[in-house]
N, C-alpha and C positions, 0 to 999 in steps of 0.2 A: 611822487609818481611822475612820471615819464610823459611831457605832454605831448611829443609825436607817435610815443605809442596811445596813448590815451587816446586823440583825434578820429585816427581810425575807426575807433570803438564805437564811438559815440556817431561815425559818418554811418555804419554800419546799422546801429539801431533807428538812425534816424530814416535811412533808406528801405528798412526790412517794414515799417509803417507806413510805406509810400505805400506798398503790396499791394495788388486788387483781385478781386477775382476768387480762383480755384488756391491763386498763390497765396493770398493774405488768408486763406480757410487755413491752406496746411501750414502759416504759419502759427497764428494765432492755436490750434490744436497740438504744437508740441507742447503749451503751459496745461497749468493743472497745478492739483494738490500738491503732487512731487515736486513742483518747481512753478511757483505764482508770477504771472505776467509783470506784475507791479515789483517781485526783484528784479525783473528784465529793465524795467523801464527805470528804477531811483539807482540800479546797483549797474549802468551799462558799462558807464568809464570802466569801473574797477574791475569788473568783470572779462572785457577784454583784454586788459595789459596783464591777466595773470597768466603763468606759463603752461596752461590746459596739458600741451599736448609732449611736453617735456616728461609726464607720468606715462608708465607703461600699464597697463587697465591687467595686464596677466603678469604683475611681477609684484609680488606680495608685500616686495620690502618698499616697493614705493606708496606702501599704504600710512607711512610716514608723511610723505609730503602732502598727498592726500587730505591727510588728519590736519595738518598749516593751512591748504587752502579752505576748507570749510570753518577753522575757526578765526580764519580772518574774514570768511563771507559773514557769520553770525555776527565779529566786532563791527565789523562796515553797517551794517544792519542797526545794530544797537546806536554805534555814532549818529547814520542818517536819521534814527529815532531820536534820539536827545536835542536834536538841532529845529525839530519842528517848532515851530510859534504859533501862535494865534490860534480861531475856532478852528479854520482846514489842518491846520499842523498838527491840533490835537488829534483830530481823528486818522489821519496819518502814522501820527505816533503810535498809538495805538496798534494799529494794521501791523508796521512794519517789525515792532514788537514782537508781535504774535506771530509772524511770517518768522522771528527767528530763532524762539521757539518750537516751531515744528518744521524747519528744515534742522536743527540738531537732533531734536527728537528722532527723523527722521534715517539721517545720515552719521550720524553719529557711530552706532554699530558698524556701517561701513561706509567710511569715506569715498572709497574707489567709485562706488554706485553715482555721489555727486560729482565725479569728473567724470564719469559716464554720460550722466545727462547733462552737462553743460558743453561737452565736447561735441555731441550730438547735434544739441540746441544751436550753438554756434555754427558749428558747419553747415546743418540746414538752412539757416537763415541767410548763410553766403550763396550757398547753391542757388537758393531763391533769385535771391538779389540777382545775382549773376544772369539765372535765365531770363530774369523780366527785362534786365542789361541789353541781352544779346538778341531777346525779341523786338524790343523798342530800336534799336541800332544792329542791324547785323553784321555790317562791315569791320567793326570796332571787336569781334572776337577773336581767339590767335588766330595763325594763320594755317593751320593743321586743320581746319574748317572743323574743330570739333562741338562749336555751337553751333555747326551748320548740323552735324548727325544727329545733336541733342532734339534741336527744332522738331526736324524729317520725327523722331521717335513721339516726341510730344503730339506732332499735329495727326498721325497714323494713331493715336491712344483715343489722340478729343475723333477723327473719325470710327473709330470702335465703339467708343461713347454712344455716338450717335445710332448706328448700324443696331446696335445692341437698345436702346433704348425702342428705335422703332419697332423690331421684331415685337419688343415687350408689349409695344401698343396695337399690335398686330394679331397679337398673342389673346391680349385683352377683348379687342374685338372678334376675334373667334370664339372665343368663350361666351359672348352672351350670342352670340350669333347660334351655338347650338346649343344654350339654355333655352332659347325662343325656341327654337326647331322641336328639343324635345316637349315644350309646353303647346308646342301646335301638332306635335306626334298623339301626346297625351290625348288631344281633343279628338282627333281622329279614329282613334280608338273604342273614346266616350260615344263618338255618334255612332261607329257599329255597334258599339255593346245597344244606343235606343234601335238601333233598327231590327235585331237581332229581337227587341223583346216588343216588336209593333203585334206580333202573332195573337195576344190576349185584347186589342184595342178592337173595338166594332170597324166594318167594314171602312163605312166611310170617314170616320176621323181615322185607319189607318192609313188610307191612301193620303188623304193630305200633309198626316205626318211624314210620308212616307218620301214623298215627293221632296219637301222641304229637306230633309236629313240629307235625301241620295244630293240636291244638289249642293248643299254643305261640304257631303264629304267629297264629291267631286273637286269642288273648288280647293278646297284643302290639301287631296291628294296629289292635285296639280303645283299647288305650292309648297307643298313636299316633297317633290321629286325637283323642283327647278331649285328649292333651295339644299337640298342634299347634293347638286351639281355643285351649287356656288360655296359650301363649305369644303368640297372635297379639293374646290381651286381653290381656296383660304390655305389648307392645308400643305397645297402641294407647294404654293408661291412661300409658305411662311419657310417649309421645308427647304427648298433654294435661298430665300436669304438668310439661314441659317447657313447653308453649304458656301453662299458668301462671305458672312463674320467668320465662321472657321477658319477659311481659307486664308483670310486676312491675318488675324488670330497667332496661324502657323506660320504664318510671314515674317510678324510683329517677333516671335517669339526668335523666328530663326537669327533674326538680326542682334537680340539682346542677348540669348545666349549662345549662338554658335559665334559672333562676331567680339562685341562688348567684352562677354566673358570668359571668352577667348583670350582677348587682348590683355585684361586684368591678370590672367594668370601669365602668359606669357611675359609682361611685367614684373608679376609677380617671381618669376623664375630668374629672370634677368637682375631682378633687386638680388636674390642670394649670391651674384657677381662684384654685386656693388652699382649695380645699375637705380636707376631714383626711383622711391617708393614707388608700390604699387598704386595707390593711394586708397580711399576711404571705399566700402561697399554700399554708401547711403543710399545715392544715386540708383545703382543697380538693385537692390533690394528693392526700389519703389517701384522700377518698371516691374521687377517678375510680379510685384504684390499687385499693382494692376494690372498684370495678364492674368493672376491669379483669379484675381477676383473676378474677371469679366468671362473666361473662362466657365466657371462654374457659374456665375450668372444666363451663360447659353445653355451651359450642362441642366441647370434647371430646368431654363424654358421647356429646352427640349422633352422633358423628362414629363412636365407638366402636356405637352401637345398628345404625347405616349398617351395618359392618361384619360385625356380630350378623344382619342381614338377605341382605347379599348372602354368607352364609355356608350361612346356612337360609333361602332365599326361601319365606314362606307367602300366597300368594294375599290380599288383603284393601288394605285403603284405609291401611293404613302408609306404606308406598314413601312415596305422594303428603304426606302428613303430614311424613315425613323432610326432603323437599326442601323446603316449608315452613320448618319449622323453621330449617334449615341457613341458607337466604337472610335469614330475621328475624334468625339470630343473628349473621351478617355484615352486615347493613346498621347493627346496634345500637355492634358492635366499631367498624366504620366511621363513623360519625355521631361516637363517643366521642372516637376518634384523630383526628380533625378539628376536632373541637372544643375539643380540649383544647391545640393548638397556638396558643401565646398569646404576646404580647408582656408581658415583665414588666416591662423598663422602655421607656415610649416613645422617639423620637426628638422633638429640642423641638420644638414645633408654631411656633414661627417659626425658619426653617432662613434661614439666610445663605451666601450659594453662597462657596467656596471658604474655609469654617470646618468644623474638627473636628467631630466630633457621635458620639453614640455611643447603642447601642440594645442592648436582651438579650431574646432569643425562646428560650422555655421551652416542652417537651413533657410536661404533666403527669405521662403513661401510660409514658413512654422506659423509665425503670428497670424497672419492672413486665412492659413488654413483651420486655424484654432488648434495646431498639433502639441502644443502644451499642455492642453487641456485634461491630456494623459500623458505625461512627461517622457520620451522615449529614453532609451537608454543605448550607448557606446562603445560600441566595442571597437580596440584597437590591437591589428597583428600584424608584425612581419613576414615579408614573403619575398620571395625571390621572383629575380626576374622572370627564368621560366614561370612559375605561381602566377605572377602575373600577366602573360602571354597568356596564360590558359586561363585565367581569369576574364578577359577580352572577349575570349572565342566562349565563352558559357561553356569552358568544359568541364567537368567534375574536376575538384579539388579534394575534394574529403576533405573540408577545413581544415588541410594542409597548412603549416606552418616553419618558419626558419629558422625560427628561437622563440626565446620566451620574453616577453614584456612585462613589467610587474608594475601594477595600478593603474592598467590597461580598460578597465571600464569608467563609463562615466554618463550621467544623466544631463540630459541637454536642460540649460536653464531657459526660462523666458524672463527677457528683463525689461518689465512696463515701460520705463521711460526713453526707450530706443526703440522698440521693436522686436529686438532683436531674440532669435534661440539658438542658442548654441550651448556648446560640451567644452570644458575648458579642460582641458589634461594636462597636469602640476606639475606633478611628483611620479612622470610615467620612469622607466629605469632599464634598460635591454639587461638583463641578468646573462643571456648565452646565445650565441647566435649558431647556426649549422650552414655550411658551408659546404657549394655542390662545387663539383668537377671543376676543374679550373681550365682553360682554352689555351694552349701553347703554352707563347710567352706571356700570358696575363699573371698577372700579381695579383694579392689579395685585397690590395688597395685599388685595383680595374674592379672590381667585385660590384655587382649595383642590386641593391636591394630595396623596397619600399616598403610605408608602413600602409596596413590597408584600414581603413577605418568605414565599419559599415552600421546598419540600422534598421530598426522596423516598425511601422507607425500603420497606424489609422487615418480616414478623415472619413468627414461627412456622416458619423454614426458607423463606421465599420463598413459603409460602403464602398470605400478603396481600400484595400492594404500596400503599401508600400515596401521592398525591400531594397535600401538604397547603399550602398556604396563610392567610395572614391577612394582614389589612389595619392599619394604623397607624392612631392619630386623625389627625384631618386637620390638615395641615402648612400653611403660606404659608409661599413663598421668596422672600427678599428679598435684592437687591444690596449693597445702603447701609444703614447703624444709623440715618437719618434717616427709613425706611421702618416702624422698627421698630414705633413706638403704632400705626399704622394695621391691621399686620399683626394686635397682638395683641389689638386690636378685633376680628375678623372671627375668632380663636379665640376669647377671650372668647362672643362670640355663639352660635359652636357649640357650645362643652362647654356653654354653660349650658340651650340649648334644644334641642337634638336628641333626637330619641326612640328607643329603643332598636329596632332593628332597619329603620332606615328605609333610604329610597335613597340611596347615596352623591351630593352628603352633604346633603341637601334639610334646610332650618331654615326656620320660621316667619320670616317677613318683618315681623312686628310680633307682640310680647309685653303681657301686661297689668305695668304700672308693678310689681304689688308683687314679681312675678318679676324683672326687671330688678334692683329694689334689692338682692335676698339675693343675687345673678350680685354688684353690686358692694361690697358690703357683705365675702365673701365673702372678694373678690379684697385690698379694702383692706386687711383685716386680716392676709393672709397677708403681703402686700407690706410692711408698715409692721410685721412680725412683732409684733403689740398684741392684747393679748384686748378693748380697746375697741374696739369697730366705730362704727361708726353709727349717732348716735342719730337718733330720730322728728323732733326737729327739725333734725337733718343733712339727713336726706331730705326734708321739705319743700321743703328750700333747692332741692336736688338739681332736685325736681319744680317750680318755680318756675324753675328754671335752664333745663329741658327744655321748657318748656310754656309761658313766656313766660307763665308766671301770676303774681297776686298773691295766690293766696290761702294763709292759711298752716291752713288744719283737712285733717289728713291724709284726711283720710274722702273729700276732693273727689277724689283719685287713686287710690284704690281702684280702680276699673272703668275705668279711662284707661289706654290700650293707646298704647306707642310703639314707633314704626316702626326697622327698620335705618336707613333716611334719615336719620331725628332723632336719633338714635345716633351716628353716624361718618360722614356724608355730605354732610351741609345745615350750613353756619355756622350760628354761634348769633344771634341780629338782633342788626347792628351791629357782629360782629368775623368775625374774617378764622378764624378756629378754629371746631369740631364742639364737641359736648357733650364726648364721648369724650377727646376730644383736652383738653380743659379740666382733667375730671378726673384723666387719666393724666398731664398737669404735674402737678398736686398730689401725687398719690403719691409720683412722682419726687423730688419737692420734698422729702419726709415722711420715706421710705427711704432718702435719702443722708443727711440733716441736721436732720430736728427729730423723729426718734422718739421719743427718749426725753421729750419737751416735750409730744409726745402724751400716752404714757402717763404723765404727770404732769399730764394734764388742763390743763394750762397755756394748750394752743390750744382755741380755739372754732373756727375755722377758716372755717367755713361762714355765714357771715355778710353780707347786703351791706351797703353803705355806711350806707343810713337806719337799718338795724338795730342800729347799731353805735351810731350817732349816737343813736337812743329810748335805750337802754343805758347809754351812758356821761353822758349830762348830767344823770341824777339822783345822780351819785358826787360824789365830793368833786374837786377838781382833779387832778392826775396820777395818775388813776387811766386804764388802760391795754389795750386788749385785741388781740387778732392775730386776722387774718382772712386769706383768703385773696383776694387780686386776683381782682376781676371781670373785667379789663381783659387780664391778663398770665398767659399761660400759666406754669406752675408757680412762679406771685408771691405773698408774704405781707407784709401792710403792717401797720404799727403803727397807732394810732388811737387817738389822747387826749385827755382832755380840759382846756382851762384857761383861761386868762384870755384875752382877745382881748386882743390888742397899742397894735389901734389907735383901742380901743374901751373905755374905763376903762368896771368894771362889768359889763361884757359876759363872758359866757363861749360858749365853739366847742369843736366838736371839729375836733381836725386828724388828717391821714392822710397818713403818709410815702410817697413813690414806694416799689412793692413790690420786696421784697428778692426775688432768686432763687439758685439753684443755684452761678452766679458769683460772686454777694455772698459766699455765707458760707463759700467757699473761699476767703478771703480774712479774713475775720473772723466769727467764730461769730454766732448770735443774743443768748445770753447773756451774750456780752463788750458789743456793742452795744448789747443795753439797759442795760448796766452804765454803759457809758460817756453815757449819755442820762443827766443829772442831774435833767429834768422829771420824768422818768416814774417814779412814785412804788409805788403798788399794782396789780397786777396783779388785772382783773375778777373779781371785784366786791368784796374789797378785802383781799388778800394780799400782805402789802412784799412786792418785789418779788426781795428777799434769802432770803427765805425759799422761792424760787421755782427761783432762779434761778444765788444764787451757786458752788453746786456743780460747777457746767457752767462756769464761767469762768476764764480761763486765769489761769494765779497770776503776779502781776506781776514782770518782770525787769530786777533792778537793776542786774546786771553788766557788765562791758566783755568782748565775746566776740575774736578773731582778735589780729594784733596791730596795733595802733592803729587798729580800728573798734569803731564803735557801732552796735550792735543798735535801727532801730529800732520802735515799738512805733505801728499804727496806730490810731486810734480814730475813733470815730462820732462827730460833731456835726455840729447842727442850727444855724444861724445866726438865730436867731429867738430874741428876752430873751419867757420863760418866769414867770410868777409863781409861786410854789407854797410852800405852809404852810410845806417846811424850804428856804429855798434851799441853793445849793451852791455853792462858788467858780465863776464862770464860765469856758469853754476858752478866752475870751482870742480874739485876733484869730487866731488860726492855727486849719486845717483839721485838722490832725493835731498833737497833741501828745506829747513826746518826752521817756522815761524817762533823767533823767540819769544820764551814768556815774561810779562813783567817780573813772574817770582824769581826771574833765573837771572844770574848775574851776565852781562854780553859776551865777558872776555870770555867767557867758558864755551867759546867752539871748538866745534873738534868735527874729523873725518870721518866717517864710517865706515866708508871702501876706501883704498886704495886709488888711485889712477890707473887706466886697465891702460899697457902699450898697445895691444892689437887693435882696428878699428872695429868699431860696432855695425857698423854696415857692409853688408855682404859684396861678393862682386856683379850684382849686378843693382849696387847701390839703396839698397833696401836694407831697414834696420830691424834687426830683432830686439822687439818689445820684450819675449816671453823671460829673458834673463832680467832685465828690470824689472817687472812685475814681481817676480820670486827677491828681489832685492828688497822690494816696495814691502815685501810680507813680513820679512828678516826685519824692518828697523819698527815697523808697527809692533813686532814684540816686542821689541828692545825699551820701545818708549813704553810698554804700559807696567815697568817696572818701577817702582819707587826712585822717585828723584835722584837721595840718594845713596842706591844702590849705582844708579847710572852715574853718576858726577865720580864715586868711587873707584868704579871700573876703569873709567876714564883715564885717572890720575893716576891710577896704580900701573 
């Protein structure tokens, strides 16, 4: 094991024990049955260096790995039991023994549940750590001051605490305040009923009685009127610091969900760009579950003072105060529970009708509220943009629908050892979508559609009902993978420009350039998984590309606004492709096959022709750079430079017909320029070994089946080359051919001919596509019996 991964682990458990307070309650309260403090503490090393969060909790086939990490917690378990000694060790033994018996017992059935809770455990314990961190130092959190919002939300929770604990005590004190009252109404009552029954008493012991009672109840009724003032001000003041915690309450609330959970989805929308995780909803679940909670703690009070009143009704402006109250503190619970019903994972925003897909709708407030208690159930439908416009406005839909979803329902689970409730949807499948009117020049691929996923629950005994909805980001359905760049053009455009709370799903129709670039910049890097992005003169190119400019000072597109049109809709002048479409070749190009060449800085990529050509003719001869085809959607051409042929003296750059996606499933880049004996240094003047040989495939000299030859195709260029080292030349043949030991040497022979015409075009460019079909020709040739070939040959 890994001792700087290990260290961490162990600094981690040992700081999570430092915890005081409210913090060491909530930590100490994620153990339990499910998961005993004491694996926490003998099992910390191992437990943090394993890969937790490398499993995906909703993807079924990682319940493989799953199943490895559990039965190596049980072996870890069993080892640290075996190694106990002495009196303490045995009873150790014992413990941890037992501890790993009932986590298999346990988790066993399903593994996924123990990276659940360890994923949990662990992050919470960080969070912890972290705020105790940023309380004891504040200056020391990043500098986005977001332990300063964390604090601001903690310290407005612990005054809620407080507000809310005192009403309670307030609360308390009025209750026995008109217990007393009505035990001193009671009495008052008692002495009219004796005065009332003085009439049968002889004269003179009636008047003395009589005397005595009147000034009993006198004094009584005197103290029943001044203390029926002093409860109704109990009331009315308790009734204002209620209208205060509310007040606060909806404050608290607006900030964690209009702001917070704002921000996470908006995140959230920017991740499907490739922008950085949203991150974890722990955090956020804890606040709503404490607004939750405190929430219906005043809902009570309240509810309880109700009852305080229609017990003892006192004349005065309470009642109306009450009902007040009561509707603020149900509109607050309601707004919360509504809002807290969220998609955590989306469904992908280009859906392909009769493909799997799968989504997770999470109730932050469920556990807290006890809404599992009677499991609700999920329904999921697509809807069209208009549907959902008219969904916004509460206008009748007739559970209007756009198509059909198949294993579209699903019951929200609760899962003890997170918290958490939520609806996981697998195996959901768009079977057929319907499709309204189309707008001008929109495509079917501009087409924006959502899933709607909504619910209906109980709390408090049937005292709320619930009917909660939310909306998906917005989807394009597509029939065909040949629709796919266009679809994810028209997300792309949405997550990057939409603004928070707008009309479904309204985007600016033209952005300023420097926006666009971080949308792509954004996207490249997640796609081509590179922490190199985009450099300033990437994007020049880019803005040269889009604007049909030449100019190369960044500063001229600053203030230059481009359209969706110029985007994904208008060719580019002169080819039969969009902007979009251009650079989502490249990607493609980058993500299947030359990542690693990125991030080894090897490609320039972005380059045109002339550029290439200023570049390379101040180097030395085979000296060499890659660029990416202006010409050819996800094409990259080589380009070098050296002696003109037909030109003693003279030197050119040349530029090979651009390789694609085809080419290099077929033969690597790396082997290819291996096998290019011109091309010397890679720009601007790196051998090309140094660059490159790692990546290429190690040559084979064997005889593989029985009597075939394996064989081996290579790159060449048919054009005599000058250059400082030369290299044996490939001779007249297209493809040349690793002998096998079975085969005798002298037996070479030609395949092709030597072609007279040159293989590069006029304007210096080679066509691969006749090689390639050459390459196909000798692959038959060789999977023919030895000798049948060696025969042919000779004859």
């Amino acid at each position: 094991m890994n001792t700087d991964v290990r260290e961490p682990g162990m600094a981690l458990w040992i700081q999570a024990q430092q915890l005081q307070g409210d913090a060491l309650h909530q930590m100490q309260s994620l153990y339990g049955q499910h998961f005993p403090i004491e694996v926490r503490h003998y099992l910390a090393q191992w437990l943090e260096a394993q890969p937790w969060d490398a499993i995906d909790l909703e993807n079924q086939q990682d319940e493989f790995k799953a199943k490895r990490l559990l039965d190596g917690l049980i072996q870890e378990l069993q080892r640290r039991a075996e190694h106990q000694m002495g009196e303490d060790g045995f009873l150790l033994k014992i413990k941890l023994g037992h501890y790993a018996t009932q986590l298999k017992s346990s988790y066993d059935p399903c593994p996924l549940e123990l990276v659940r809770c360890v994923k949990h455990i662990l992050y919470t314990e960080q969070r912890l750590v972290q705020e105790a961190s940023n309380a004891s130092s504040p200056g020391s959190g990043p500098v986005d001051g977001t332990p300063q919002r964390y604090q601001q939300i903690n310290q407005t929770f612990e005054e809620l605490r407080a507000m809310t604990q005192d009403t309670e005590n307030d609360l308390r004190k009025l209750q026995h305040s008109q217990e007393y009252f009505i035990i001193q109404y009671q009495e008052s009552l008692r002495i009219q009923a004796q005065l009332s029954s003085l009439a049968s008493l002889p004269p003179a012991e009636r008047v003395q009685r009589e005397t005595s009672l009147q000034s009993r109840k006198s004094t009584l009724e005197t103290w029943l009127t001044r203390e029926a003032n002093t409860l109704q001000k109990y009331r009315q003041e308790l009734a204002e610091k209620h209208q205060r915690t509310l007040a606060l309450l909806r404050k608290q609330q607006t900030v964690i969900v209009d702001d917070e959970l704002i921000q996470w989805k908006r995140r959230q929308q920017l991740a499907g760009n490739g922008g950085p995780s949203e991150g974890g909803l722990d955090i956020l679940q804890a606040w709503c579950e404490k607004l939750a909670d405190m929430i219906w703690q005043n809902r009570q009070q309240i509810r309880r003072v109700e009852h305080l009143t229609q017990q003892l009704p006192i004349p005065g402006p309470t009642e109306e105060l009450l009902t007040e109250l009561n509707a603020t503190v149900t509109d607050i619970i309601s707004a919360l529970v509504t809002s807290t019903f969220i998609i955590e994972k989306q469904p992908p925003q280009v859906l392909k009708t009769q493909t799997k897909f799968s989504a997770t709708v999470r109730l932050l407030v469920g556990g807290k509220l006890n809404v599992h208690m009677n499991p609700p159930q999920v329904k999921a439908t697509i809807i069209s943009e208009q549907q959902a416009k008219a969904l916004l406005k509460n206008e009748n839909t007739r559970n209007d629908s756009s198509g059909e979803i198949l294993n579209n329902n699903c019951v929200m689970e609760y899962h003890q050892t997170t918290g958490t409730l939520s609806a996981h949807f697998r195996t959901m499948s768009l079977k057929r979508i319907k499709r309204s009117d189309r707008r001008g020049a929109e495509s079917v691929t501009e087409e924006k559609f959502t899933v709607l996923f909504e619910s209906q629950f109980s709390v408090g005994g049937n005292e709320l009902v619930f009917h909660v909805k939310t909306l998906s980001l917005p989807v394009v359905v597509i029939v065909h993978g040949s629709q796919d760049n266009n679809a994810t053009a028209t997300v792309l455009w949405d997550n990057a420009f939409s603004e928070p709370g707008r009309v479904p799903f309204v985007v600016p129709d033209k952005v300023l350039w420097p926006q666009l670039c971080e949308a792509l910049n954004m996207k490249y890097k997640s796609e081509v998984q590179s922490d190199r992005g985009l450099s300033e003169d990437n994007l020049v190119f880019l803005a040269q590309k889009a604007f049909s400019s030449s100019s190369n000072n960044p500063e001229d597109y600053c203030n230059m606004t481009i359209t969706w049109s110029q985007f994904n809709r208008e060719s580019l002048p002169g080819r039969n492709f969009t902007f979009w479409q251009w650079f989502d070749g490249v990607i493609e190009l980058m993500k299947k096959h030359l990542k690693s060449h990125w991030n080894d800085g090897a490609i320039l990529g972005f380059l045109n022709k002339q550029q290439a050509q200023d570049m390379l003719m101040s180097k030395p001869n085979g000296t060499f750079l890659l660029r990416f085809s202006d010409s050819e959607i996800g094409g990259i051409t080589i380009a070098w430079v050296a002696e003109n042929p037909n030109k003693a003296g003279e030197r050119m750059v040349w530029n090979l017909m651009p390789f694609t996606t085809k080419d290099f499933s077929i033969r690597s880049l790396a082997d290819r320029i291996s096998d290019l004996n011109h091309l010397l240094f890679l720009y601007p003047n790196q051998p090309k070994e140094e660059v490159f040989s790692r990546y290429c495939t190690p040559p084979n000299s064997k005889a593989v089946g029985d009597g075939y030859v394996k064989p081996e195709i290579k790159q060449v260029v048919k054009v005599e080359f000058s250059s400082p080292n030369p290299e044996p030349s490939p001779g007249n043949s297209f493809m040349e051919h690793a002998a096998s030991p079975t085969v005798n040497q002298h037996h070479s022979f030609a395949i092709y001919p030597s072609m007279n015409d040159t293989m590069l075009d006029t304007e210096g460019e080679f066509d691969l596509d006749e090689t390639m079909d050459m390459a196909r020709q000798v692959e038959e040739f060789l999977r023919q019996p030895m000798e049948t070939q060696w025969s042919g040959q000779q004859s």
